[in-house]
N, C-alpha and C positions, 0 to 999 in steps of 0.2 A: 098737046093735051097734058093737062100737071096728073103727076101721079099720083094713084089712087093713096089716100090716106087711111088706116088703120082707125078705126077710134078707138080713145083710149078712155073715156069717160063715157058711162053709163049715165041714167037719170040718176039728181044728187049727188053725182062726182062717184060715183064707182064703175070699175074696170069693166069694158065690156067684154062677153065674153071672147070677141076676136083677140083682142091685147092680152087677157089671161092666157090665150092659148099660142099665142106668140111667146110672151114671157115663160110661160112652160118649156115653149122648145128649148128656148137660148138657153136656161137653166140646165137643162138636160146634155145641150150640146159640151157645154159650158164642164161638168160634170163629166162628161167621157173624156172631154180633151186634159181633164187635170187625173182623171183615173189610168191613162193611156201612159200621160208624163211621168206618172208616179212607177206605175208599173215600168217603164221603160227606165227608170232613175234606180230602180231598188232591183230590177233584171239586168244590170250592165254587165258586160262581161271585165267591168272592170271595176273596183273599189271608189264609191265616194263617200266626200263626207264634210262637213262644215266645223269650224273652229272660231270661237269669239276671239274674242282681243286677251286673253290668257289662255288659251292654244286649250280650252275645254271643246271637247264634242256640241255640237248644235245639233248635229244631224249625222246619220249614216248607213250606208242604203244596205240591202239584203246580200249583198254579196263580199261586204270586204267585214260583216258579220258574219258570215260563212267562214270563210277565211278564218278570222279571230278565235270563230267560237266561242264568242259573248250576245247576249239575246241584246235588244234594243234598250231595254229599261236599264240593264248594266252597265251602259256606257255612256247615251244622251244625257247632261247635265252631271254625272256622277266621275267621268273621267278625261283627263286632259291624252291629247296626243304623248306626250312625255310622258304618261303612266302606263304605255302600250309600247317602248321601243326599250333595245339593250341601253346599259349604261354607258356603253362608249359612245353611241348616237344622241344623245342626250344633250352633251354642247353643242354638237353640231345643229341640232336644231333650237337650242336658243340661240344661235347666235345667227343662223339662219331665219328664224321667224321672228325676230326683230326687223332683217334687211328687207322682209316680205313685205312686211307689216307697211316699212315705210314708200317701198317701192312698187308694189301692187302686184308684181308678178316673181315665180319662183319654176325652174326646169330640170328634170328631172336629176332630184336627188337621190341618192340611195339612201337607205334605214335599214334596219334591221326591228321589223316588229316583232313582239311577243305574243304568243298565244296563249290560251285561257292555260293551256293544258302544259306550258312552259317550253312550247318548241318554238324556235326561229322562222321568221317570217321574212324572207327577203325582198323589198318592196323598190319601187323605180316611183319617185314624188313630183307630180306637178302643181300649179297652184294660181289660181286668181284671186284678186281678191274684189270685196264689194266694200264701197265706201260711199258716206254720208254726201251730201252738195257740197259739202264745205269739205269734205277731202278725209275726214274720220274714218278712223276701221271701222266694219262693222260684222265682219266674217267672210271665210275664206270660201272658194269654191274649188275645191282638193281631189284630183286625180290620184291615184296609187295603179300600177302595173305590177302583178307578181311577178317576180323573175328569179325564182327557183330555178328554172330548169338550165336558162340562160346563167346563176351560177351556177351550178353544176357542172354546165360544161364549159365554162373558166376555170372553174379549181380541176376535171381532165385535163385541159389543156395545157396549164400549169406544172399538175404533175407530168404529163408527156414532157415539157420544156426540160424541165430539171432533170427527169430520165435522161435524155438526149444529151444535156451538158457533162451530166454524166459520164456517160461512157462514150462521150468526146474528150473530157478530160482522162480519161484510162485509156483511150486509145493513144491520144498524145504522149503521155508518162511512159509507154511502150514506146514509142514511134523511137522518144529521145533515150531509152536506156539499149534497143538496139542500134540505133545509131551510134552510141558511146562504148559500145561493144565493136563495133567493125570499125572506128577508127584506132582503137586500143590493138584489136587482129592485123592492120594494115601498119600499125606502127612496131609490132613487134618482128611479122616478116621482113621490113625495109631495116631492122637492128642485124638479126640472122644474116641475113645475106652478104653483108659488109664482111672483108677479112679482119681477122683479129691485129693489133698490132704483131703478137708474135707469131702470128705464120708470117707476116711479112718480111722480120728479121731471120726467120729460118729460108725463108724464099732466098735473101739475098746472100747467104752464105753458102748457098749450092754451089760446092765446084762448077767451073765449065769444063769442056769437053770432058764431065766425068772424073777429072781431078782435083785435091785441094788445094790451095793456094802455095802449100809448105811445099808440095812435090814438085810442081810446076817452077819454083825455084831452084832446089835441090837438079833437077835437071836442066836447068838453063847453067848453072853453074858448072857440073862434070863437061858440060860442052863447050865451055868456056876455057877451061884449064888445060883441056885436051887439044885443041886449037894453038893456043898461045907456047904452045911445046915444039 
């Protein structure tokens, strides 16, 4: 059995009212699924936002305007990504958003965005891009991740690094100036202990049996003479 057809022409060629109230739904459906996307696009828990072919705003959803703390009309059409980041980030992303441009895709880079209010924004960048049949830019489709916290706790960790190198380096500088201390003590006791040369020369001039060398003569002699008599 063919399935049942809708009609779509009344007498005179107007919509019957089945097909009006089809076309109703689809509209309506049509209408939630783009109201649901939007909402879903401008509630992300993460920053997006579109850039033409000179790195100008196209688009950019509710929360990486939270973030900024610039309203929508401040930004779309009125300011490029490069009027929202420090000046040291600045070559980095021309010369980054050239290679995008030509390559189609970009992974997370770091930035440094600015806020309305002039405070630092520290952001993590992905990026696709959409392009024409023939291969033309035509705008980006731009992720941003804050990562505050995540620096935060790299610049802790950093300062913990350099504490530790720290007073690893003062510990060492100790380690070696007592070390250079006990071999200094150990070579002065092994000096001390040695005899001098002249206890030596008084050592060997000790009489034996208690006498000097002069008397020991002198009496070898009287007993020699006494003898020979």
């Amino acid at each position: 059995m063919a399935a049942e057809r809708i009609p779509t022409n009344g007498p005179r060629g107007r919509k019957s009212p089945a097909a009006l109230g089809e076309l109703k739904r689809l509209q309506e459906e049509l209408l939630a699924i783009r109201t649901e996307l939007e909402d879903f696009y401008n509630k992300a828990a993460c920053g997006h936002h579109s850039l033409d072919e000179k790195g100008m705003f196209l688009r950019i959803n509710d929360t990486e305007l939270g973030w900024l703390g610039y309203t929508r009309e401040e930004v779309v059409g009125r300011k490029s990504f490069g009027d929202l980041i420090t000046p040291r980030c600045k070559a980095l992303f021309q010369k980054q958003f050239a290679i995008f441009k030509e390559r189609g895709s970009i992974k997370d880079l770091e930035f440094e965005m600015v806020r309305k209010d002039g405070s630092i924004l520290p952001v993590l960048l992905s990026a696709t891009a959409i392009k024409s049949e023939d291969g033309r830019y035509l705008a980006s489709r731009s992720t941003i991740i804050e990562i505050t916290k995540r620096k935060q706790v790299e610049q802790q960790m950093l300062k913990e690094q350099e504490e530790l190198e720290r007073r690893v380096a003062e510990r060492t500088a100790a380690l070696v100036s007592a070390n250079q201390r006990l071999v200094e003590e150990i070579d002065m006791r092994k000096r001390s202990s040695r005899p001098s040369p002249k206890a030596n020369n008084n050592c060997a001039l000790q009489p034996k049996n208690g006498r000097p060398p002069s008397m020991r003569f002198r009496t070898w002699s009287l007993f020699w003479i006494t003898n020979s008599k």
